[in-house]
Backbone bond lengths (Angstrom), bond angles and torsions (degrees), N, CA, C in turn:
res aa  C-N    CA-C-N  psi(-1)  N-CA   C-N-CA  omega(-1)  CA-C   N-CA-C  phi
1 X - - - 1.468 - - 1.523 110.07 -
2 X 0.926 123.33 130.05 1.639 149.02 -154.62 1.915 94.78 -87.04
3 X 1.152 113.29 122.12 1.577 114.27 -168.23 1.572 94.61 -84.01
4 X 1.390 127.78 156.41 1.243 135.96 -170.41 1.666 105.39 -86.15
5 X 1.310 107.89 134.86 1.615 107.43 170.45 1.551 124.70 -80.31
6 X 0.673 90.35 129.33 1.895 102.48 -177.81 1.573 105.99 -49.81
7 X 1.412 108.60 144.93 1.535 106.96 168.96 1.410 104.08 -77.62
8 X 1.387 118.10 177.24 1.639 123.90 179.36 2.282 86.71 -69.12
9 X 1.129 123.13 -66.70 1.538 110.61 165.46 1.075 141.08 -11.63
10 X 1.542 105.31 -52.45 1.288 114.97 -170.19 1.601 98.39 -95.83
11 X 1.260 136.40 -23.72 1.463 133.26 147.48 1.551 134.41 -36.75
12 X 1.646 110.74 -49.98 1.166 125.62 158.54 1.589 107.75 -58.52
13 X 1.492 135.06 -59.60 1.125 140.30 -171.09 2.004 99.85 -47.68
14 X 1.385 107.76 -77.35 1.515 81.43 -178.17 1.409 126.23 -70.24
15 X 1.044 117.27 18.16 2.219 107.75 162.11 1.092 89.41 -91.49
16 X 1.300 137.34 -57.45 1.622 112.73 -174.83 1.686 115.97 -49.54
17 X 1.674 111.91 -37.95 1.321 80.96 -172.71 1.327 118.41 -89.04
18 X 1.635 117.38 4.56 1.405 130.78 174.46 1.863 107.38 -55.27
19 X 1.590 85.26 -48.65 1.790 94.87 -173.63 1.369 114.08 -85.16
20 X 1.725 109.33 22.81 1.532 106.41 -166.24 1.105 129.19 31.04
21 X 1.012 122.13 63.87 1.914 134.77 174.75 1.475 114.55 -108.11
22 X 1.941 93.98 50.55 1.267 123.62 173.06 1.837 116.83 -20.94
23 X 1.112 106.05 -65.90 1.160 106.16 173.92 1.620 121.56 -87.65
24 X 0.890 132.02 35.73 1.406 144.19 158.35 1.649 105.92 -117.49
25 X 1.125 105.21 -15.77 1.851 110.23 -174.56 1.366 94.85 -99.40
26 X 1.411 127.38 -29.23 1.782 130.10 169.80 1.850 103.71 -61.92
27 X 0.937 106.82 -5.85 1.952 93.39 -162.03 1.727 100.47 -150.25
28 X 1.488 109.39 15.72 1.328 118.48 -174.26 1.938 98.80 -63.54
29 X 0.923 137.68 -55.23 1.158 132.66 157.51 1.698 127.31 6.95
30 X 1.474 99.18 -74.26 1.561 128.35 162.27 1.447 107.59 -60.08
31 X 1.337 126.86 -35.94 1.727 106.47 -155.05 1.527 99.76 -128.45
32 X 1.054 120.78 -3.03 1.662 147.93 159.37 1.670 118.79 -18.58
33 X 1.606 102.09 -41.54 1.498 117.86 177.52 1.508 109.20 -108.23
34 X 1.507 123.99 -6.67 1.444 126.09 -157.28 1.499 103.33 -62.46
35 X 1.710 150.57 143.33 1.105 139.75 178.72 1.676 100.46 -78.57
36 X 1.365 122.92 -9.49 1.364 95.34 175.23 1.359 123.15 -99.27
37 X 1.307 122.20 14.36 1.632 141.66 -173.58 1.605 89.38 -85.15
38 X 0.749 171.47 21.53 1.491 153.24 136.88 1.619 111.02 -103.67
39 X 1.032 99.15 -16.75 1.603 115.35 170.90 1.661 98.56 -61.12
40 X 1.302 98.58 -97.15 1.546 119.81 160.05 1.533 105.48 -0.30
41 X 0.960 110.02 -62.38 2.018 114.33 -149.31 1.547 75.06 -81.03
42 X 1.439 152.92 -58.76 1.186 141.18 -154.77 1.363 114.92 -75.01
43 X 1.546 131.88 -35.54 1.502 147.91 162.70 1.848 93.80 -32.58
44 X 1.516 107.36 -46.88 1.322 120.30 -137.77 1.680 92.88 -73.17
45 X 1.758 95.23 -67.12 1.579 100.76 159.93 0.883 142.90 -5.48
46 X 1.308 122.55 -80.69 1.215 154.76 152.52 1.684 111.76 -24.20
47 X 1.378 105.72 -50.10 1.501 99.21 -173.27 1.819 105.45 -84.87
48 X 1.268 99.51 -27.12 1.504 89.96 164.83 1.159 148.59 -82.69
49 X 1.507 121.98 -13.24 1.184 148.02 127.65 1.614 110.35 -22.13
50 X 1.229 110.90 -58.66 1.395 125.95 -158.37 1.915 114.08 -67.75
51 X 1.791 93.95 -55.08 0.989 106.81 147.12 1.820 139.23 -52.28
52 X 0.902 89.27 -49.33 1.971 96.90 158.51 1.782 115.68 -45.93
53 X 1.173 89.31 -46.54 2.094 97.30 -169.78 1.583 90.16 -72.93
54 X 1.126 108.91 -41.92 1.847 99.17 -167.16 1.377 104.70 -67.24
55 X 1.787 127.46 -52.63 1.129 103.31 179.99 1.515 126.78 -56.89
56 X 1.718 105.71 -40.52 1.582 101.52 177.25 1.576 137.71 -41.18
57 X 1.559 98.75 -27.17 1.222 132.53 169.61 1.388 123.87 -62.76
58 X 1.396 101.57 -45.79 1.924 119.56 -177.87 1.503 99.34 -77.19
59 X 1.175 113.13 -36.34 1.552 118.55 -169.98 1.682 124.55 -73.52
60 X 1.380 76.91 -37.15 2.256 91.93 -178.93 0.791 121.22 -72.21
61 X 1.413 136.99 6.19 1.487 163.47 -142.48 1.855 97.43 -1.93
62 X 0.754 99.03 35.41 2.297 100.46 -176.84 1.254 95.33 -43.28
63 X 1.282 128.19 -59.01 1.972 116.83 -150.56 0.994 116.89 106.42
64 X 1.167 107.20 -156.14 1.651 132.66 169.21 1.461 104.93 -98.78
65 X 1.124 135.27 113.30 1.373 136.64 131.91 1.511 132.24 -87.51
66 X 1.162 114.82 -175.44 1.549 125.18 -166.05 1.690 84.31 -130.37
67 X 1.499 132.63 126.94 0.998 160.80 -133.15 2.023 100.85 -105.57
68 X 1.275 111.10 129.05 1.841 91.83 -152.89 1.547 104.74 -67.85
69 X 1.727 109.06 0.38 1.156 103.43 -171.99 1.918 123.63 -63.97
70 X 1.750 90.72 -14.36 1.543 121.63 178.02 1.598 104.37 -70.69
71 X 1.536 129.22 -23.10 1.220 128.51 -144.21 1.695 94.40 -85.11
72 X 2.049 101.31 135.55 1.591 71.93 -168.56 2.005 95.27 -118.41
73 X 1.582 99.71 135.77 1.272 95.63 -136.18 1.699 101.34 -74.11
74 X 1.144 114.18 -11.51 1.652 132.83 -159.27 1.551 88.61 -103.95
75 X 1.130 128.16 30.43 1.323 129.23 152.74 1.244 114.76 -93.76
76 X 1.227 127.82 -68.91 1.425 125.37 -153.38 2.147 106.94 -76.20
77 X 0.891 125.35 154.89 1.632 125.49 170.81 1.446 104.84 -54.32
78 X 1.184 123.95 -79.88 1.232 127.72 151.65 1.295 165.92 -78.53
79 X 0.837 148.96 70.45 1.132 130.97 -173.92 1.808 119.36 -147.32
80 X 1.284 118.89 131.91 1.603 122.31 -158.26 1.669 111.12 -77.21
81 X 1.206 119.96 117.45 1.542 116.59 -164.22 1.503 96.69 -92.86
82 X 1.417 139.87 -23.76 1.329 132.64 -173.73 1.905 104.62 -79.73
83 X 1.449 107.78 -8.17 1.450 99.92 167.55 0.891 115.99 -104.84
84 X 1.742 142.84 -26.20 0.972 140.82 167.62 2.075 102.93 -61.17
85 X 1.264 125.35 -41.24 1.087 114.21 176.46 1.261 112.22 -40.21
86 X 1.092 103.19 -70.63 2.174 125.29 172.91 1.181 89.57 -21.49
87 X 1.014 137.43 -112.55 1.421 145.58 -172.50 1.536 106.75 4.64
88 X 1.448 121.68 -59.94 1.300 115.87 -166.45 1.553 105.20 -73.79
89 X 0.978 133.53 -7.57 1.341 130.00 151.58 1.464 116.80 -39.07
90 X 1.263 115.21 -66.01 1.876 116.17 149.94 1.823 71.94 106.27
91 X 1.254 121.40 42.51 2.099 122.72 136.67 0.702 120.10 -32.01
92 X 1.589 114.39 -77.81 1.241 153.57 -142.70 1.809 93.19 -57.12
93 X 1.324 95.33 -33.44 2.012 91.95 -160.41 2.090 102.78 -78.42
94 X 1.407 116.93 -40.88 0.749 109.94 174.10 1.933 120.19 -77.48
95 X 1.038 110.54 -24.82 1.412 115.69 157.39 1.605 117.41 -58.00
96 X 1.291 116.28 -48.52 1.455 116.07 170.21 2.026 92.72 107.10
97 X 0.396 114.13 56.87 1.821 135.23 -179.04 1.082 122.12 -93.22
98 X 1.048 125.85 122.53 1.854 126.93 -177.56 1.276 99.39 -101.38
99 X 1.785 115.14 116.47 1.798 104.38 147.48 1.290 113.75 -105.72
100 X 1.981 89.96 145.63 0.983 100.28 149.44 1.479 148.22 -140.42
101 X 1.053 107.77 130.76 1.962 111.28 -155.88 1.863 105.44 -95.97
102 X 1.222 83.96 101.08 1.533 115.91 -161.43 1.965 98.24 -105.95
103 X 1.646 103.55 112.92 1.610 124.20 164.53 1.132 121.13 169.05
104 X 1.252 131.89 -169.47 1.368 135.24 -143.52 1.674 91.45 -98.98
105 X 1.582 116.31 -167.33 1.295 135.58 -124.37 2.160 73.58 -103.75
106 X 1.812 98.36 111.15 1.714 78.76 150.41 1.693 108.38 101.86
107 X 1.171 114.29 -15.43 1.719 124.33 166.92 1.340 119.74 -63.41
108 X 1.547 120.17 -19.41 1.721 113.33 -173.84 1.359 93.17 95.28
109 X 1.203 137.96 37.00 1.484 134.98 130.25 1.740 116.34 -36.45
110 X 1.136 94.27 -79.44 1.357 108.35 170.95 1.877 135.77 -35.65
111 X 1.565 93.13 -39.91 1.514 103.62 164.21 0.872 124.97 -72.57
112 X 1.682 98.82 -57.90 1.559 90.67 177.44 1.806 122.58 -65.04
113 X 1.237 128.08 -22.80 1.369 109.57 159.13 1.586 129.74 -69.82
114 X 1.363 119.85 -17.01 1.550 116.20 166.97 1.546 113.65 -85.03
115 X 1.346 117.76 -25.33 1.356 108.32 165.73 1.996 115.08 -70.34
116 X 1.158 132.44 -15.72 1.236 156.89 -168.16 1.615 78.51 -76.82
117 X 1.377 103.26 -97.55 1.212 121.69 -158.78 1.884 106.50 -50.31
118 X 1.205 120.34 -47.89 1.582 105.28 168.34 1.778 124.48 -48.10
119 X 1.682 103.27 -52.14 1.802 101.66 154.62 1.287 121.87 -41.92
120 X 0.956 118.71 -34.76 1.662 119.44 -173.69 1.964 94.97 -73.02
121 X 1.351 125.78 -50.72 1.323 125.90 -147.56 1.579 99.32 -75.51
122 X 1.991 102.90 -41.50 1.582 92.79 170.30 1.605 114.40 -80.92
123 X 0.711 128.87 40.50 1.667 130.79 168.89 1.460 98.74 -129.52
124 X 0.885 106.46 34.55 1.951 107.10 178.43 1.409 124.96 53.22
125 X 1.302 129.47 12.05 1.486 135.61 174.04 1.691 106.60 -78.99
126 X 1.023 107.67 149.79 1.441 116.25 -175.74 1.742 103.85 -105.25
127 X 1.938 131.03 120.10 0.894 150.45 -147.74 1.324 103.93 -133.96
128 X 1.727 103.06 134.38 1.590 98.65 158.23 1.509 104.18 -137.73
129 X 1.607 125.19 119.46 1.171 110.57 155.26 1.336 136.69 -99.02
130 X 1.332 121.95 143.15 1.385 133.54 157.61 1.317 153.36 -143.06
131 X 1.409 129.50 170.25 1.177 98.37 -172.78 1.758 122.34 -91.23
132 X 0.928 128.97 164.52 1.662 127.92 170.05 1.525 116.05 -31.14
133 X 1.399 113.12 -63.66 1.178 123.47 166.89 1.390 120.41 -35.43
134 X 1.384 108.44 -73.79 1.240 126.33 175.75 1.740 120.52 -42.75
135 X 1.133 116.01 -40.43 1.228 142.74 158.97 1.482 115.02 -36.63
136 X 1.244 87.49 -47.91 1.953 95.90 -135.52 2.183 76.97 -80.23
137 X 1.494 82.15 -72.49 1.614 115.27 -177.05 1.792 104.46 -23.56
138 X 1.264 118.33 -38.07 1.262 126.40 -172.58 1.892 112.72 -92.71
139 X 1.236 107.82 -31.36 1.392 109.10 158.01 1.389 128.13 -68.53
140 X 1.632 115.75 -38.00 1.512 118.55 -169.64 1.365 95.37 -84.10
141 X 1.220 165.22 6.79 1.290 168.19 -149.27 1.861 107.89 -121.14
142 X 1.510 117.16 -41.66 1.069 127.12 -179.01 1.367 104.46 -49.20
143 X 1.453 114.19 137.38 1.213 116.51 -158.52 1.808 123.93 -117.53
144 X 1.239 101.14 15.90 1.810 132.31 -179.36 1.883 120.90 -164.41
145 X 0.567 107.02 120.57 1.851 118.94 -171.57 1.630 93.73 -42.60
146 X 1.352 126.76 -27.32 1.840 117.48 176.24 1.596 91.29 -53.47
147 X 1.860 96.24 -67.90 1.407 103.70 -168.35 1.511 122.24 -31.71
148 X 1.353 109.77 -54.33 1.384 116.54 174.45 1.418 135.94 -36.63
149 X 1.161 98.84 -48.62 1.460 132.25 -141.32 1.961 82.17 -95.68
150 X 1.199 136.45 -62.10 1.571 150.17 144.03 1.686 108.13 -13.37
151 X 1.436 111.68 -45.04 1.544 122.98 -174.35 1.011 122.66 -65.65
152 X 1.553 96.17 -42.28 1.694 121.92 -167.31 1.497 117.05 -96.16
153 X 1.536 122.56 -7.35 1.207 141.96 169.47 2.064 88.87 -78.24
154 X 0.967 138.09 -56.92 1.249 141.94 170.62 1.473 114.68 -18.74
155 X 1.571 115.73 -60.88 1.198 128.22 156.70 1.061 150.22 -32.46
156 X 1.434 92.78 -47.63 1.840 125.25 -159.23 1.739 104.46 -100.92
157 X 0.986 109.34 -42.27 1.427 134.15 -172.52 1.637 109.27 -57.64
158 X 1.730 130.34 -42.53 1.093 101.19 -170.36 1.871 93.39 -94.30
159 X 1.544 91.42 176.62 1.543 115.20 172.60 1.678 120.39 -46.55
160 X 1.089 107.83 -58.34 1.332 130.36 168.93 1.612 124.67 -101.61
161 X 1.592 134.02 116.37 1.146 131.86 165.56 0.913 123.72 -98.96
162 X 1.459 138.23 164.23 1.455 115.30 178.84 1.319 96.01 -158.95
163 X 1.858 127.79 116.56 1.049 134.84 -155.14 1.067 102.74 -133.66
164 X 2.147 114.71 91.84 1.379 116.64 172.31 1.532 129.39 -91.96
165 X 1.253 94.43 166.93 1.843 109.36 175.98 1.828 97.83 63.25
166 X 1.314 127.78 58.79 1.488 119.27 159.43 1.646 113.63 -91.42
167 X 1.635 119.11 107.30 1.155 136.69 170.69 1.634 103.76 125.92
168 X 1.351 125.41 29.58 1.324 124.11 160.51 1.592 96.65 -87.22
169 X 1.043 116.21 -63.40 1.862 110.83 173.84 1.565 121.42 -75.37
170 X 0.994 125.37 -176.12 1.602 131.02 162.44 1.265 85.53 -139.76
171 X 1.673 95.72 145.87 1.678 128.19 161.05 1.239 142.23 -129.32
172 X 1.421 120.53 159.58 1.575 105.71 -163.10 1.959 90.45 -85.77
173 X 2.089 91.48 179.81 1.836 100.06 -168.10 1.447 116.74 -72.31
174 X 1.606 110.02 -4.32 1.459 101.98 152.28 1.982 124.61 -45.73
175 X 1.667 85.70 -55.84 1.679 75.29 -158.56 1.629 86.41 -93.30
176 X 1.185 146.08 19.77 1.316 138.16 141.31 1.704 109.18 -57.46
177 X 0.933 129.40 -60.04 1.132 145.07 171.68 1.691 119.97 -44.87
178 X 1.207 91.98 -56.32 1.784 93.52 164.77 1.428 122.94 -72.60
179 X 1.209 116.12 -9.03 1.914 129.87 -177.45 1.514 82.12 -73.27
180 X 1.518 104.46 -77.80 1.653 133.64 -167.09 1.675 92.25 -31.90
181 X 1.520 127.33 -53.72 1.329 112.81 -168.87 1.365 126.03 -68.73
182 X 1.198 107.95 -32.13 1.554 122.11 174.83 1.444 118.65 -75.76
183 X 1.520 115.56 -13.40 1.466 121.32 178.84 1.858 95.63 -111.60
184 X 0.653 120.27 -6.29 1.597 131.78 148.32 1.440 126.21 -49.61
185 X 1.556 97.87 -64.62 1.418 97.98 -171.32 1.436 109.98 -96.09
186 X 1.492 111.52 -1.45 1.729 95.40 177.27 1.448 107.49 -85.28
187 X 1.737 114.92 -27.24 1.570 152.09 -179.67 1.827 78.78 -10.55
188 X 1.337 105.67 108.82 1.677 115.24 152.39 1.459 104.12 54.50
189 X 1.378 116.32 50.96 1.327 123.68 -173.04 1.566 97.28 -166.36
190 X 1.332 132.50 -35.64 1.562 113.20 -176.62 1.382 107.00 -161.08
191 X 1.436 143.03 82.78 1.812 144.53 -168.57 1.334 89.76 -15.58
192 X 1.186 100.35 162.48 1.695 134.43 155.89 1.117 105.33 -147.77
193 X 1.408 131.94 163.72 1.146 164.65 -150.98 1.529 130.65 -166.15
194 X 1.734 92.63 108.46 1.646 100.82 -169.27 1.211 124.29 -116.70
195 X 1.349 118.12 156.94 1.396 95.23 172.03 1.344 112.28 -137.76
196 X 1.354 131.31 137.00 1.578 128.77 -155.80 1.890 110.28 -131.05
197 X 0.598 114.81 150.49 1.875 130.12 172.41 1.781 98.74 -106.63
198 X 1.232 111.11 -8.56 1.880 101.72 174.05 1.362 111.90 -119.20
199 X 1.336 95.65 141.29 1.676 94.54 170.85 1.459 113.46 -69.82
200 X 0.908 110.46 155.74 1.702 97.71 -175.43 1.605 130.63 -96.47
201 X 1.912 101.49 20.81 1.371 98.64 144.01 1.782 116.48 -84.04
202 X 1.089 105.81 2.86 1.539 103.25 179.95 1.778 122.51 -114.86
203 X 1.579 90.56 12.34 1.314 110.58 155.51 1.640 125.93 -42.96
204 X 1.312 101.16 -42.03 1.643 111.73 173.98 1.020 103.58 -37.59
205 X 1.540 132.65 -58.50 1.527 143.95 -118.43 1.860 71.79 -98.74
206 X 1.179 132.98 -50.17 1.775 127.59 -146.88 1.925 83.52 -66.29
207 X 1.437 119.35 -35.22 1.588 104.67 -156.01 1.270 91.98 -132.66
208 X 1.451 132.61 63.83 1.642 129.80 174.39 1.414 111.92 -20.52
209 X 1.289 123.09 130.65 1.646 133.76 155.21 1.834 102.88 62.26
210 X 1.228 112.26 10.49 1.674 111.13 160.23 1.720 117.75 -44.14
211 X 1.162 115.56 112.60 1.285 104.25 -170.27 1.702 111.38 -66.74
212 X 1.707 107.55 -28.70 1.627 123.99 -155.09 1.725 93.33 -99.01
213 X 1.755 113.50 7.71 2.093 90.03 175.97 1.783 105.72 -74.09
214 X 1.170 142.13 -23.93 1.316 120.63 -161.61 2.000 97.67 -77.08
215 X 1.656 114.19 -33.03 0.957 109.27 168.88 1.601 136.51 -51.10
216 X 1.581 82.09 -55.29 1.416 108.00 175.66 1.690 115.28 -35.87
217 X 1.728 89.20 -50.57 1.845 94.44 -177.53 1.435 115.98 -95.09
218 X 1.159 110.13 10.87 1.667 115.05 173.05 1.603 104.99 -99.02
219 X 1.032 99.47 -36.28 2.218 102.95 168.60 1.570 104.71 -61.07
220 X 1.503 114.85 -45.51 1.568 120.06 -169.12 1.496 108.98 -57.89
221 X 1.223 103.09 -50.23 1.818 129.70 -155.12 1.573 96.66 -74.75
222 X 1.495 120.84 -50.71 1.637 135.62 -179.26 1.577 96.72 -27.91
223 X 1.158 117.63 135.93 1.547 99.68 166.71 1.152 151.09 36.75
224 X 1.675 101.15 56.40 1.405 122.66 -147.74 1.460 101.02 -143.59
225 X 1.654 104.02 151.72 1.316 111.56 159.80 1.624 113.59 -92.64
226 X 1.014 125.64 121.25 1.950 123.78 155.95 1.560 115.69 -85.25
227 X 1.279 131.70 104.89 1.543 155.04 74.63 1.207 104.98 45.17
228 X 1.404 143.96 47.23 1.680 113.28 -176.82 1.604 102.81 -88.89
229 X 1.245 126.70 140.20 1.517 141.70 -178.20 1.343 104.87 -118.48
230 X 1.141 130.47 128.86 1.691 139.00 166.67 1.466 114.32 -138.07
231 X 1.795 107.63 119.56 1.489 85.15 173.65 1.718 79.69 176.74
232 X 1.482 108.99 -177.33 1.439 112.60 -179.13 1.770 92.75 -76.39
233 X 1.556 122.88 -147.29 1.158 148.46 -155.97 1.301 92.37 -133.30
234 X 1.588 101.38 117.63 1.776 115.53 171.50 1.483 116.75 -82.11
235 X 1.530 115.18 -21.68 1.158 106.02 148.93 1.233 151.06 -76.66
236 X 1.237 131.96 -24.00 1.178 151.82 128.18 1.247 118.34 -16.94
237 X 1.337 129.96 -62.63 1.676 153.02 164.11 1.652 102.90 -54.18
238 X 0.657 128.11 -31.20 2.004 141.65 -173.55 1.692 101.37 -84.80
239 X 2.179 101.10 -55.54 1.464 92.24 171.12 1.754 132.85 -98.89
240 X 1.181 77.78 16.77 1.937 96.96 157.28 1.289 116.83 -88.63
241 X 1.176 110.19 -42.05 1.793 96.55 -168.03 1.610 94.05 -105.81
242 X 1.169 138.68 -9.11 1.738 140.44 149.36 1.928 97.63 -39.37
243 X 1.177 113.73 -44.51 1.453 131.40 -153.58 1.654 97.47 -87.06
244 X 0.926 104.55 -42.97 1.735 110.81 -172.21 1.778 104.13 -91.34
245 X 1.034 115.33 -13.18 1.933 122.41 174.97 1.689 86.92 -67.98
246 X 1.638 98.28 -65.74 1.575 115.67 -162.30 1.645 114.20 -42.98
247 X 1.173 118.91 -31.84 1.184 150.42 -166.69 1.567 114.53 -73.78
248 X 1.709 103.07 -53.25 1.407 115.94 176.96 1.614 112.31 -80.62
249 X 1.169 104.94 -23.23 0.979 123.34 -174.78 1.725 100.33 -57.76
250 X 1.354 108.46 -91.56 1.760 120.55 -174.91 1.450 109.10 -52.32
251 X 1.379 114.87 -30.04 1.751 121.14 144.04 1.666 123.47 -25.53
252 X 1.116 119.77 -71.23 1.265 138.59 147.05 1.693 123.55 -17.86
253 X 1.745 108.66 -89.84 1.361 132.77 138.30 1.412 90.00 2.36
254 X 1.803 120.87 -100.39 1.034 123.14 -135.53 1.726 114.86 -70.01
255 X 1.246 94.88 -24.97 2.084 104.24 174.69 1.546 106.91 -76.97
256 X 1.370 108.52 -25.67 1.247 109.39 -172.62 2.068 114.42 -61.98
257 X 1.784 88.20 -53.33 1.555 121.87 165.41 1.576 108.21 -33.12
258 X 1.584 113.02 -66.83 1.261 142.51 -179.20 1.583 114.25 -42.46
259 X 1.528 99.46 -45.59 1.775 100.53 -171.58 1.505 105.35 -128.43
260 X 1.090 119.83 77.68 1.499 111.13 -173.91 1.440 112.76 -73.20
């Protein structure tokens, strides 16, 4: 049976009551034909929309990034730009897809997952980033299994996660265990997004004697994109030749001083 089409009226009628415009939906009758009632309902839109992006924004805790348009791609040895494109398509999220952007200290790991995760927030997905640490440190602290359990819904809860820098620290099987739970319960239910400096046979070394890492990284890896990055450190390269400007610079300065 063929569902009935709305009049252009009865179209206007539910955005108002979408946007709760309680009292415009009490007297819709009267103001039903008015030419400025579609005005109205779109002003309304608009501001709620607007409002939506800001909280998503306040909420994802992203930061400051550097925009990928900065990313310079003929830096690193490796790394595949027709998959990282893919990605910004933002598939992966409705597929339920884990990335992970896996290399050493300083390649744009990091960018490229906050630029990821900001696409995701203006496309209306709800985002949280953080780091491992931050993560971890803020779960093991909870101080009653309610508490916990409240913490870890935090995690689990938005659309998109995004869990940077795993293997700058090592931790004991507490917060192995609390990683493992939160990549548990999103497990084929909501992407996350990681980003690591270890390969993940050397995962051991991030969580000594964890009984749950081969699991842990077989839930991660399941239905996943891999990220491989190879290359020196773009920061490093940024504060080398920052260092060598500075250099020519008071170079200059000083001949200048010298020979007036």
């Amino acid at each position: 049976m063929k569902s009935k089409t709305k009049t252009p009226a009865e179209a206007l009628a539910q955005r108002a009551r979408s946007l709760a415009l309680w009292g415009l939906v009490s007297r819709w009758d009267e103001v039903k034909d008015l030419e400025w009632v579609p005005q109205l309902l779109q002003w309304e839109e608009e501001q709620k929309a607007q409002r939506s992006l800001e909280r998503r924004i306040r909420n994802s805790r992203i930061g400051r990034f550097k925009p990928m348009a900065d990313f310079d791609w003929d830096w690193p040895r490796k790394i595949e730009r027709a998959q990282v494109d893919e990605l910004f398509t933002l598939d992966f999220i409705p597929e339920t897809t884990n990335v992970i952007l896996a290399g050493p200290n300083g390649v744009g790991k990091s960018m490229i997952a906050k630029n990821l995760a900001h696409q995701a927030v203006m496309e209306g997905h709800t985002v949280l980033f953080t780091t491992a640490a931050h993560m971890l440190a803020d779960l093991v602290v909870q101080d009653s299994s309610a508490a916990l359990q409240r913490r870890l819904r935090r995690y689990v809860r938005p659309a998109l996660l995004v869990i940077d820098e795993i293997g700058y620290l090592s931790y004991d099987n507490r917060h192995a265990d609390l990683l493992f739970e939160v990549v548990t319960r999103r497990y084929e239910a909501k992407p996350t997004i990681v980003t690591t400096n270890k390969s993940f046979a050397e995962w051991g070394q991030i969580f000594p004697d964890a009984a749950c890492v081969v699991t842990l990284v077989d839930r991660l890896v399941h239905n996943s994109e891999i990220v491989e990055i190879a290359g020196g450190s773009y920061r490093l390269k940024e504060a080398t030749e920052r260092a060598s400007r500075k250099a020519r610079s008071r170079a200059v300065k000083k001949a200048r001083g010298g020979h007036p």
